[in-house]
N, C-alpha and C positions, 0 to 999 in steps of 0.2 A: 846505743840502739843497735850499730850494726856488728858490737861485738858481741851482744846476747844472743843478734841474728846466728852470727855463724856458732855461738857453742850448742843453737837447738840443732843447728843443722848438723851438728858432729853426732849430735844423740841419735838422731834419722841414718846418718850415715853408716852407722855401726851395726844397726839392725837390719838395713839395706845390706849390706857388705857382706853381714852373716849369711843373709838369704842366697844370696847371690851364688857366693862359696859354698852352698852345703854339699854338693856333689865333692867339690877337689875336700872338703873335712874328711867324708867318706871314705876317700880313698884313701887320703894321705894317713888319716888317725885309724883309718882298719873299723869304724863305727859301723855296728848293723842300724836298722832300721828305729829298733827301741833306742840309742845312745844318741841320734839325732832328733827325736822326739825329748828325749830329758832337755836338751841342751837349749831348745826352743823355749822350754818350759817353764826351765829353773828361772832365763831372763824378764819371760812375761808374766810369770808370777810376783815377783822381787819389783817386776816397774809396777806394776797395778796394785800393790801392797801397800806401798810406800810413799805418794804423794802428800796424805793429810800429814804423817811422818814428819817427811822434810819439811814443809811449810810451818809449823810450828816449833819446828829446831830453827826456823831463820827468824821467825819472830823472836824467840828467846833469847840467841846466841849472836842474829845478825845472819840478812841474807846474802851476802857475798863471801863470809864463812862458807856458808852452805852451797854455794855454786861452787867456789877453790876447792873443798872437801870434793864435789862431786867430781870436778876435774883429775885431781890427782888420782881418787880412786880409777876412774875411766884410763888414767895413762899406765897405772900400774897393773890395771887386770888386763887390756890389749896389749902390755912388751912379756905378760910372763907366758902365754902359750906361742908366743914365737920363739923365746929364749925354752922353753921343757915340752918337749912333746909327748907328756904323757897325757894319756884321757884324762885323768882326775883333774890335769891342771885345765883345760879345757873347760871341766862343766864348773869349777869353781870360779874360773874368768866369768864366764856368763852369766853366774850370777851374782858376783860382785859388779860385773855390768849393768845387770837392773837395777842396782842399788844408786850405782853412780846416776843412768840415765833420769831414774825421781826425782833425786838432789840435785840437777845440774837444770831440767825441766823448772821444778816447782822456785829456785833461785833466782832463776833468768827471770822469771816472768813477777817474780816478786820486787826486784830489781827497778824493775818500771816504774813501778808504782812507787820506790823511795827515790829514784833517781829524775823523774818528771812530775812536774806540778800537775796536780790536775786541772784538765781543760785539753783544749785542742792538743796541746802536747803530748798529752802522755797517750792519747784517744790515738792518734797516730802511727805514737811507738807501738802500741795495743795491736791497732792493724799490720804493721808489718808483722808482729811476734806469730802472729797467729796465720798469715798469709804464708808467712816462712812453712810456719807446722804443718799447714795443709800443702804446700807443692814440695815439701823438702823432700818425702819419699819415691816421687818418679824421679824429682830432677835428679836424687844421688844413686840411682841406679846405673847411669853411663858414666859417670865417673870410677864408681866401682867395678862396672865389667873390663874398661879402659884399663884398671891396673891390674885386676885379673889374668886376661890375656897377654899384657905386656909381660908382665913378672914369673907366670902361669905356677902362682904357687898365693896361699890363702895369707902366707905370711909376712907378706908383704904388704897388704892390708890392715895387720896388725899394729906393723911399724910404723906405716903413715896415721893412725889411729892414736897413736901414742906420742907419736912427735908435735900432734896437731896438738891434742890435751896440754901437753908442757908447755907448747908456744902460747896459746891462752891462759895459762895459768898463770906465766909470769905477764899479761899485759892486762887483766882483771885489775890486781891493784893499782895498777897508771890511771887506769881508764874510768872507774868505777869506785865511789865510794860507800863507805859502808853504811848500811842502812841500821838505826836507833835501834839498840835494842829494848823488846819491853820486858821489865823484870816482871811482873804481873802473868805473863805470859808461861812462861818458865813452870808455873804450876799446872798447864793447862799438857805440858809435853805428857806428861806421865797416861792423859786418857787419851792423845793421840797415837802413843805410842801403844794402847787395846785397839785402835780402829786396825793395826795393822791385822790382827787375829782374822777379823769378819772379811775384810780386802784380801787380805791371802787366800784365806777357804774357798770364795769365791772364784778366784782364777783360777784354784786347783781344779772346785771341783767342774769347770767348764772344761779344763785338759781333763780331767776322768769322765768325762761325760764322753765327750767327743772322742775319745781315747777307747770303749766300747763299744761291741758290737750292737748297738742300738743302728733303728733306721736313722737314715734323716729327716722324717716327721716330727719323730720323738724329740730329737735334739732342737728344731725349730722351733717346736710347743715351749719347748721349754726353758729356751732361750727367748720367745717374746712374751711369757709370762713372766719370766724376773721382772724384762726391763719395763713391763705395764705395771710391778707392784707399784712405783711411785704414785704414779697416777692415778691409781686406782683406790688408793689408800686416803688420797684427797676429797676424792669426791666421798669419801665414806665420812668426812668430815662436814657436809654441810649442817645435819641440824645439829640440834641442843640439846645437850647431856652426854655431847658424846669427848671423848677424851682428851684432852688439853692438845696429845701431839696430832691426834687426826684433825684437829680443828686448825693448826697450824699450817698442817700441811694442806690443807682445802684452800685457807689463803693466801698461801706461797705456793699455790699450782701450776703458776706460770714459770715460777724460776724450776720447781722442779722441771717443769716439761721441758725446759732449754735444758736443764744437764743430762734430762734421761735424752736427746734428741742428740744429742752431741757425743753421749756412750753410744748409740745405737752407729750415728755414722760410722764414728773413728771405729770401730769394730767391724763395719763393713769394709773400710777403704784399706784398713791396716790387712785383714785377713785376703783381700781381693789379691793385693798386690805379690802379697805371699806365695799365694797359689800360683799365681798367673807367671810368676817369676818359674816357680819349677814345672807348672805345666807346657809354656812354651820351649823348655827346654829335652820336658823328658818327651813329650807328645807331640809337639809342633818340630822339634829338630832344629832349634835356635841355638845356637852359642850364645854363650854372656855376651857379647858383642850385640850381637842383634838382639837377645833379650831390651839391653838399656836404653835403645833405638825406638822398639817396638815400643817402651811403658814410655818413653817420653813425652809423647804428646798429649800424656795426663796432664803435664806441667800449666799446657794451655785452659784446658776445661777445668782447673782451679779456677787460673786467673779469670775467667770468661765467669763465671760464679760469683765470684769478689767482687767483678765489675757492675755485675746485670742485677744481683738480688738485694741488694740497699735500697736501690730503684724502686723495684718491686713490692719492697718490702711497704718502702713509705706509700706506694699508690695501693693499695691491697689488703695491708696490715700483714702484722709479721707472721702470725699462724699461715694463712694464705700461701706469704711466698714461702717458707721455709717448708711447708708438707708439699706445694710442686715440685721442689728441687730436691727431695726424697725422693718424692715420685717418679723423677726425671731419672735419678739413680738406679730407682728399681727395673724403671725399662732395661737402662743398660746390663742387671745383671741377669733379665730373665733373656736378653740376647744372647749373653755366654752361653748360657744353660741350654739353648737351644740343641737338638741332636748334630744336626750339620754341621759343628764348628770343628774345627778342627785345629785350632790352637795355633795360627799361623797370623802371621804380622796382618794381614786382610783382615781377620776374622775378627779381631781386640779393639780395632782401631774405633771405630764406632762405641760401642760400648764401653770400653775404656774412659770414652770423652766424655759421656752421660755421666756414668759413674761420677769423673772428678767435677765435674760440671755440680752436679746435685753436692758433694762434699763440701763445694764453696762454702755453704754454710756451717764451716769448721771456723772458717777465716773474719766471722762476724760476734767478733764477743763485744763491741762495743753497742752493735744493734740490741743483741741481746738487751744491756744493762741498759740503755737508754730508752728502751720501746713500751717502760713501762712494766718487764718483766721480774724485776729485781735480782735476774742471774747476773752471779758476780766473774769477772775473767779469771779469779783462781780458782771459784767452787769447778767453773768451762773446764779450766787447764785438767783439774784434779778428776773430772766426769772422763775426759776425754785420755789419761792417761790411762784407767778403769777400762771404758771401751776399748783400746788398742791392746793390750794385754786379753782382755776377756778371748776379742776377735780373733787371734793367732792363736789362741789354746782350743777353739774351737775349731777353726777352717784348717790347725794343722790335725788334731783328733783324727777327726771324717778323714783325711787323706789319710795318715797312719794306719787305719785299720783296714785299709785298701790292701797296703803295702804288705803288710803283716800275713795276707794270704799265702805270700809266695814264697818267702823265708826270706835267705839272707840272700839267694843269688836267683838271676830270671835265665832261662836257657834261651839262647839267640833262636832259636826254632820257635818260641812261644812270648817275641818281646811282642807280636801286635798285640796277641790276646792280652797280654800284661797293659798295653798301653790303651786300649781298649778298656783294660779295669778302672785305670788310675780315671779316663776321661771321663765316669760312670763317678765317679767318688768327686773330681770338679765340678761337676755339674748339680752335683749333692751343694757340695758348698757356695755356688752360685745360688741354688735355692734357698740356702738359709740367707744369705745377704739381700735376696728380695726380701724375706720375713720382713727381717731386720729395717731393712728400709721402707716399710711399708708400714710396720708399727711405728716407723719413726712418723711418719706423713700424718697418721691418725693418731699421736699422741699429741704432734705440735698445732693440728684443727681445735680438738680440745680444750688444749691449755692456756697457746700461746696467743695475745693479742688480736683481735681481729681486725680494730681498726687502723685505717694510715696513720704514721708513723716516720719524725725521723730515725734515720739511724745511725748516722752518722754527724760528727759535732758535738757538742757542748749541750745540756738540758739543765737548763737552772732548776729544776726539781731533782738534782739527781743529788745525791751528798755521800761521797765514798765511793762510790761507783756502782749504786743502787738507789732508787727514791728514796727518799726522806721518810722514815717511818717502817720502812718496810727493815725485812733480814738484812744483816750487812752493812747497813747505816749505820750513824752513830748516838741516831736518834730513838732504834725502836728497842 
């Protein structure tokens, strides 16, 4: 368990570590504005592509293949733009990185489920995997500025990236057996490997969306009409005569509305964090230093989340708590968005906490499965890879075509009005993550459970990690 823990935390870390660096890439690699917009792109497209992917390469071949695979990839595409500094090797790291970060993601978490019985055990491992997922992104942000500064060069985050990948790889087979492969399965790769067509398009075309000179109305609309098509397609399912899969989907409305609720956060916290990473620094005047200072006490309003909304959940029903703690999130980003902010360690603190506070419900896949909902912790993991991909192709877009105003260089006589732009293009992005989290609240009133509920523990109705009868059993 705590060695799944840290291979999700290397996958966080990597995309942390990118963020962090994009200024010293900048400079070091000679990148204008459009080379660092690819370089985001190529990886959060390539993650968001590729989870239904991997998890059916680990069914077929074995998931611990599929996590060693994902490793080795991750240790070879972080040592080659330390060892070649050219651009091309760069954008082709990154996205051999998103390939790595699916297969090493959908592995881990598949891992559990062959390496713990189910019951209290594996419900556990469950919680920490996903507890991990949700605080891994602030906690590895001082880490990352930590070797930054020390080293003050991007390539040295490369290397420790790469030595980490090798030292897990060779302690996966000590630690971890390998999970049965199904030969039956094997037939099913070839149509997971067409879901990657419709997952890819999608994350591109949220970077082409966002990547336009469109408002940010337009991109909001449009962004919480995808994530309502589930939901919306369900209810188009209640009477009779209407088509096998709308009727499906009307009775599995609740598990949809846990995965679209889990795309909408992971898209809001993944893209928040993005931002807030280079706005504190180009706006607020932060070093990496105090950037990983300032996002750390995300780490807390996770765990405060984790703690508080199981609780909740069981006194209230799980729609209940899960749309307050959207709700609680949306406060904190229409606080950024405020005009007065000014992008300084004061100004984050508060919001920031709402923010992770409200995401706790990343950290609940077992409430989910047990509440009655019949969402299962892979379709979670696989929604939630979707949402953080979507969310950085989106919140970086909006700021890119800020940037794009000014060319390739800003003249020191005109860096406020320039920083004054970029604050104008946050604040954009701050509103789309209210959308976001605000469809999230009214998607999960809808769908999700309304009455009390455990949600943590063992449910003798449950079989596979969904009720008895329902998707995902072995029963329906």
């Amino acid at each position: 368990m705590v060695l799944l823990a840290v291979a999700q935390f290397l996958v966080v870390f990597d995309t942390t570590a990118f963020a962090v660096a994009l200024p010293s890439v900048a400079r070091d690699w000679g990148l204008a504005t459009a080379g660092l917009t690819w370089l985001l792109s190529a990886y959060s497209v390539c993650f968001a592509a590729l989870p239904v992917l991997a998890g059916a390469l680990g069914r077929a071949f074995g998931q611990r293949r599929v996590l060693m695979g994902g490793l080795a990839l991750s240790s070879v595409a972080a040592a080659a733009p330390a060892v070649f500094s050219a651009a091309w090797v760069l954008m082709a790291s990154r996205a051999v990185q998103g390939i790595a970060a699916a297969a090493m993601t959908a592995g881990a978490l598949a891992l559990i489920d062959a390496t713990h019985p189910a019951g209290p055990a594996r419900d556990r491992a469950l919680d920490v995997h996903f507890a991990v997922v949700a605080c891994a992104t602030p906690a590895a942000l001082l880490p990352c500025t930590l070797l930054l500064d020390v080293s003050e060069t991007e390539k040295t985050i490369f290397w420790v990236q790469a030595a980490a990948g090798v030292l897990l790889l060779l302690l996966v087979p000590l630690a971890l057996d390998e999970s049965v492969p199904e030969p039956a399965a094997r037939r099913r790769v070839g149509g997971a490997a067409l879901a990657v067509v419709p997952l890819g398009f999608l994350a591109w075309f949220a970077d082409w969306l966002g990547d336009r000179s469109v408002s940010a109305t337009t991109v909001t609309v449009i962004a919480v009409a995808g994530a309502l098509v589930p939901s919306v397609l369900g209810w188009f399912g209640r009477g009779e005569g209407v088509p096998e899969l709308l009727s499906r989907l009307h009775r599995e409305r609740a598990a949809w509305g846990a995965y679209t609720v889990v795309a909408l956060l992971a898209a809001g916290l993944s893209g928040v964090v993005l931002v807030l990473t280079f706005a504190l620094q180009t706006v607020g005047g932060l070093s990496p230093m105090q950037v990983g200072w300032a996002l750390l006490p995300a780490v807390a309003g996770v765990v405060l989340g984790c703690l508080v909304l199981p609780g909740l959940a069981a006194r209230l029903g799980l729609g209940a708590a899960v749309a307050g703690a959207c709700a609680v999130a949306a406060a904190g980003f229409v606080l950024l968005g405020l005009p007065g902010t000014g992008f300084r360690f004061a100004d984050v603190l508060l919001p920031l906490l709402l923010i992770a506070f409200g995401c706790g419900v990343l950290a609940l896949p077992v409430g989910f499965a047990r509440s009655g909902s019949g969402a299962l912790p892979r379709g979670l993991n696989s929604s939630r890879q979707l949402g953080a991909g979507l969310g950085v192709s989106l919140f970086v877009g909006i700021v890119t075509v800020a940037q794009q105003r000014w060319g390739a260089a800003v003249p020191f006589s005109r860096l406020k009005e320039y920083q004054a732009l970029l604050a104008g293009a946050f604040r954009d992005c701050f509103g789309l993550g209210t959308a976001l989290c605000l469809t999230a609240a009214a998607i999960a009133l809808l769908t999700l459970p309304r009455r009390g509920a455990r949600v943590t523990g063992p449910d003798p109705g449950v079989s596979g990690g969904a009720p008895a009868g329902t998707a995902g059993s072995p029963g329906s």
